[in-house]
C-alpha positions in Angstrom: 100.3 120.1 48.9 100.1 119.3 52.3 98.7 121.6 55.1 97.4 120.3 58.8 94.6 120.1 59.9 94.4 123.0 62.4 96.0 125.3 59.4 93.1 124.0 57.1 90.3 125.1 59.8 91.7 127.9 60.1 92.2 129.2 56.6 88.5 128.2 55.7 87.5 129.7 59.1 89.1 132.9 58.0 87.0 132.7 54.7 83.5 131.6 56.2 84.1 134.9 58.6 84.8 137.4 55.9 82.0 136.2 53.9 79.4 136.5 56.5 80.4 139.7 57.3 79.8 140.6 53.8 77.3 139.0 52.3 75.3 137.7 55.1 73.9 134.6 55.1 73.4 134.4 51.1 76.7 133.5 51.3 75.8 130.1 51.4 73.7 130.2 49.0 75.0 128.8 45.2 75.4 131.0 42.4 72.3 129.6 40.2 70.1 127.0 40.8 70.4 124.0 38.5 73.2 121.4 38.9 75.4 123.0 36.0 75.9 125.7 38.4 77.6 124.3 41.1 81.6 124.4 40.9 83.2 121.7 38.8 86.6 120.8 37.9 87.0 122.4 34.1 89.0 119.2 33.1 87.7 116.4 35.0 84.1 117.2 34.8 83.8 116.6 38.6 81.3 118.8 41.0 83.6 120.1 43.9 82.1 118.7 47.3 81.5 119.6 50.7 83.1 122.9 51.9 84.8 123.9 48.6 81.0 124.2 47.4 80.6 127.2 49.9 84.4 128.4 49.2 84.3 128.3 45.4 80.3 129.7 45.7 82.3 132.4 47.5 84.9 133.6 45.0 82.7 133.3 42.1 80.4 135.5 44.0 83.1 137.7 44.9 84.7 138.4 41.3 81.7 138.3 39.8 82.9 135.1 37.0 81.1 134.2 34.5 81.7 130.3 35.4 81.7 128.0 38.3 84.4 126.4 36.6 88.0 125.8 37.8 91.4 124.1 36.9 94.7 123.9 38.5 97.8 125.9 36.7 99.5 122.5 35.8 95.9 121.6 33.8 95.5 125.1 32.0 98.7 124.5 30.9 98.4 121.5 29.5 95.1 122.5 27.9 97.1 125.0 26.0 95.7 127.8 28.0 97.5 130.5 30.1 96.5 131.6 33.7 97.0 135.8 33.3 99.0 137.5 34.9 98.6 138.7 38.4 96.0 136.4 39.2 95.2 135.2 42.5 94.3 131.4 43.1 91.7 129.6 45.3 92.6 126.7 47.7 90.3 123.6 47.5 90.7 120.9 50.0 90.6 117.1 50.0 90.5 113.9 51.7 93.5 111.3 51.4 93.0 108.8 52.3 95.8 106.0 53.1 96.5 102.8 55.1 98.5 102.2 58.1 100.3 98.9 57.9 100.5 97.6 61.8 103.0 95.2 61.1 106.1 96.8 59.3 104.7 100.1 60.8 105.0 102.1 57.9 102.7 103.6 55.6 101.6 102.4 52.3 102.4 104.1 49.0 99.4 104.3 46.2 101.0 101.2 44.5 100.9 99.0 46.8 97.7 99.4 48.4 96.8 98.2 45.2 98.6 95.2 45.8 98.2 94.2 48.8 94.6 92.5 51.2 93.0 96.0 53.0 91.0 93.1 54.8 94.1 90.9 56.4 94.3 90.1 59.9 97.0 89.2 61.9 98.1 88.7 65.7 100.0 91.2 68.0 99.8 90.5 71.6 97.3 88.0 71.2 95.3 90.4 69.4 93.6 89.6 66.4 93.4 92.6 64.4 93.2 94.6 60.9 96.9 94.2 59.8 96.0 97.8 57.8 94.5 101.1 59.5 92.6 103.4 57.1 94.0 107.2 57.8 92.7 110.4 56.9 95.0 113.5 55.8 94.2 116.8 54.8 95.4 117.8 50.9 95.2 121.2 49.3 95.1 122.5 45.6 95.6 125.7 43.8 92.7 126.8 41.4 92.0 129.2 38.6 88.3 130.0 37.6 88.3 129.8 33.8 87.4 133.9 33.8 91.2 134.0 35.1 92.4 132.2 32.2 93.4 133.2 28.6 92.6 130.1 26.1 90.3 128.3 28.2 86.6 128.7 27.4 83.3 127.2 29.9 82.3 124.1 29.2 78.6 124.9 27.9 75.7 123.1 29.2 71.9 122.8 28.8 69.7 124.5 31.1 68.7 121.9 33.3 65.1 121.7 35.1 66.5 123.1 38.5 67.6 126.5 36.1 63.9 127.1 35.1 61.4 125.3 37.0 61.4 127.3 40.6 57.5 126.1 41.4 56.7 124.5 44.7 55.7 122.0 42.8 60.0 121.0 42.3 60.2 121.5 46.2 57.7 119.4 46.9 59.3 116.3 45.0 62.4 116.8 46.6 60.5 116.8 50.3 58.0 113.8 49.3 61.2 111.9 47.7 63.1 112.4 51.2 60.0 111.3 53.3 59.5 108.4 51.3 63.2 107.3 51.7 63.3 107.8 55.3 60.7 105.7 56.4 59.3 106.2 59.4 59.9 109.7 58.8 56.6 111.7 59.6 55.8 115.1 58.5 53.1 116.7 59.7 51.6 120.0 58.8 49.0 121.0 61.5 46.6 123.3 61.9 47.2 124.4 65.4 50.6 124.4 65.8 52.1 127.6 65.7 56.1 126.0 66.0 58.1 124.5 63.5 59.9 121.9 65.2 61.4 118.0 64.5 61.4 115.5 67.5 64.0 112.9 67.0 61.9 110.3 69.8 59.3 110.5 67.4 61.4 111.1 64.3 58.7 113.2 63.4 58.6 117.3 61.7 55.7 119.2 62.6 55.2 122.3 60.7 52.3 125.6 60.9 50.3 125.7 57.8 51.6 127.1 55.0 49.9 130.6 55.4 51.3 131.1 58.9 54.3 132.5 57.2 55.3 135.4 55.0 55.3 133.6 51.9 55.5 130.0 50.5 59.3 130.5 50.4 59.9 131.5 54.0 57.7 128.1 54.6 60.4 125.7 52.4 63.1 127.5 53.7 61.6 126.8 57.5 60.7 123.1 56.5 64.2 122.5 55.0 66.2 123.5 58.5 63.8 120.9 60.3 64.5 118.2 57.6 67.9 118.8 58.1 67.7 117.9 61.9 66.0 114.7 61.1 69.6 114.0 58.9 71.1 113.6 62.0 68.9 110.4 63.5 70.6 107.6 64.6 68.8 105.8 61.8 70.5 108.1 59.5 73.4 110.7 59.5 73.8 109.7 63.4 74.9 113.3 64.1 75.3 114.2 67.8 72.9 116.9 68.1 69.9 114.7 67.5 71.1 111.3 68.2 71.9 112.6 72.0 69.9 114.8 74.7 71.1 117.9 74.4 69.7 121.0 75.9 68.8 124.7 74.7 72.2 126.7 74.9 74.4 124.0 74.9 76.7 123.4 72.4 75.7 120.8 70.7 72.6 122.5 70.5 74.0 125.9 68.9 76.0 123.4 66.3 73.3 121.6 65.2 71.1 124.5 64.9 74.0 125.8 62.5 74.4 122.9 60.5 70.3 122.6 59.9 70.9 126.6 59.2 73.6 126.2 56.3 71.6 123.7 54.8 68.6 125.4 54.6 70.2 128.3 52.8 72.1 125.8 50.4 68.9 123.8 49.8 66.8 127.8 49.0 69.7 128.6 47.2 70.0 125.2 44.9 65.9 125.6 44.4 66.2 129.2 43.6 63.9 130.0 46.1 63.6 133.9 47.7 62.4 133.4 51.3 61.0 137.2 52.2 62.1 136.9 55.7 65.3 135.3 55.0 67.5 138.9 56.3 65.3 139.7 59.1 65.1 136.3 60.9 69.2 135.2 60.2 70.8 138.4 61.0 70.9 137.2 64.6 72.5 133.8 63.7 75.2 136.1 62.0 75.9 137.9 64.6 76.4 134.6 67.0 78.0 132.4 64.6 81.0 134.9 63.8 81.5 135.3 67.3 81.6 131.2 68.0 83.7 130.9 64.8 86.4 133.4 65.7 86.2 131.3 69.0 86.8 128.0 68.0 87.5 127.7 64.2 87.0 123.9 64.2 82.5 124.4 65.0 82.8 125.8 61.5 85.0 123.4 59.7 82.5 121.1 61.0 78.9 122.6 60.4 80.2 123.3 56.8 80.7 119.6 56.5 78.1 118.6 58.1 75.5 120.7 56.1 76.5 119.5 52.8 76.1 115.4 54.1 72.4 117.2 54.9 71.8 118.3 51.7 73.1 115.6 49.7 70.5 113.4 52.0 67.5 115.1 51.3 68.5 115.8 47.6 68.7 112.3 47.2 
């Protein structure tokens, strides 16, 4: 079904506000750790990406399911299941993407961009030029968690390693693996530094010691919001907020200091970690980002994006 893009923001906007009011940030947060946790398409097998992670995280939360697990009415149906009665669905967004053809000026159906070169040139005013222009539209889809559905049991998985193993010693791997991919990425954990901090002119993190902080938790969830600025380098993610100069107050600097927020909570939440001064420290954040979302709906449409790009980065 079709929906544009301003009613899209604004329906997920609607969403991200009533779920920080009530749940704070842990609304962010997944469900379990462990990659068989994460929402998936019951038929297809498929993990749900960017901001249908946080919505569906949301629901499944909200009802309390069983699963993470979802399917359209048209696929319970033909999976010989029922969807019972009086239930409510969730909307889950996607990309389209199509192709613009400059010449006929029409747009191309699925079958014949199959058929046809994406990579032809061709001449208008003395132009040379891409004869097809790549477009992006908005999509949305009605889902059912399986817990909503009469016939239809969870796909059953085994516990992966993310489930059980909750040491630093998982966090770590998942830091030194990001480090060593994004050479010359430099972390530093100093001794006299009492700021946690990343410097994009010397693409450099610089963390306190580890007993500066509450509890080794706090300290991952601290060093996983300055990770997730050094996403945005040039060299990497390219993301406004760090690639450019940008000052304290500014907007840029407010979204990017919600983006690396959001992915710190996702990246806690996927490593089942319990930072101890998770509430105390992001009830401010709350408080500012549900005012700038109910402002301009579009900041969180984009940090939600944004953060999940982070994640997937340092994740690997």
């Amino acid at each position: 079904m079709k929906m544009t893009q301003d009613q899209i923001i604004q329906a997920v906007n609607d969403k991200v506000i009533d779920g920080l009011k009530d749940k704070g940030l842990s609304w962010f947060r997944p469900w379990k750790s462990g990659e068989e946790n994460q929402p998936m398409n019951r038929v297809s097998r498929k993990h749900y990406k960017g901001f249908n992670i946080f919505l569906l995280n949301a629901e499944m939360i909200r009802h309390n399911y069983s699963s993470n697990q979802w399917l359209t009415y048209k696929q319970c149906a033909e999976k010989g299941g029922q969807v019972s009665r009086g239930s409510k669905s969730t909307d889950v967004y996607f990309w389209k993407i199509g192709y613009f053809d400059a010449k006929t000026k029409r747009y191309l159906s699925d079958k014949d961009v199959k058929s046809v070169n994406l990579s032809e040139k061709i001449t208008i005013n003395g132009t040379v030029q891409a004869r097809y222009k790549k477009t992006f539209s908005v999509r949305y889809y009605k889902v059912f968690n399986v817990d909503q559905c009469e016939g239809i049991d969870a796909i059953e998985f085994e516990p992966s390693i993310n489930a059980s193993f909750t040491s630093n010693e998982m966090v770590d791997s998942i830091v030194d693996g990001y480090i060593s991919r994004s050479n010359p990425l430099i972390l530093n954990v100093s001794k006299t530094s009492n700021q946690a901090y990343y410097s994009p002119s010397n693409d450099l993190v610089v963390m306190p010691k580890q007993d500066s902080f509450v509890d080794s938790d706090s300290y991952y969830k601290t060093l996983f919001h300055e990770l997730a600025h050094s996403t945005g380098h040039q060299r990497r993610l390219n993301r406004k907020g760090i690639a450019e100069v940008n000052y304290f107050g500014s907007e840029s600097y407010a979204q990017e200091e919600l983006v690396a927020e959001i992915s710190s909570m996702y990246l806690t939440g996927l490593c089942d970690l319990n930072p101890q001064d998770s509430h105390s420290n992001s009830q401010a954040y709350i408080n500012g980002w549900v005012k700038k979302f109910e402002d301009e709906a579009k900041e969180c449409f984009y940090a939600m994006q944004q953060a999940t790009k982070c994640s997937s980065l340092i994740l690997g």
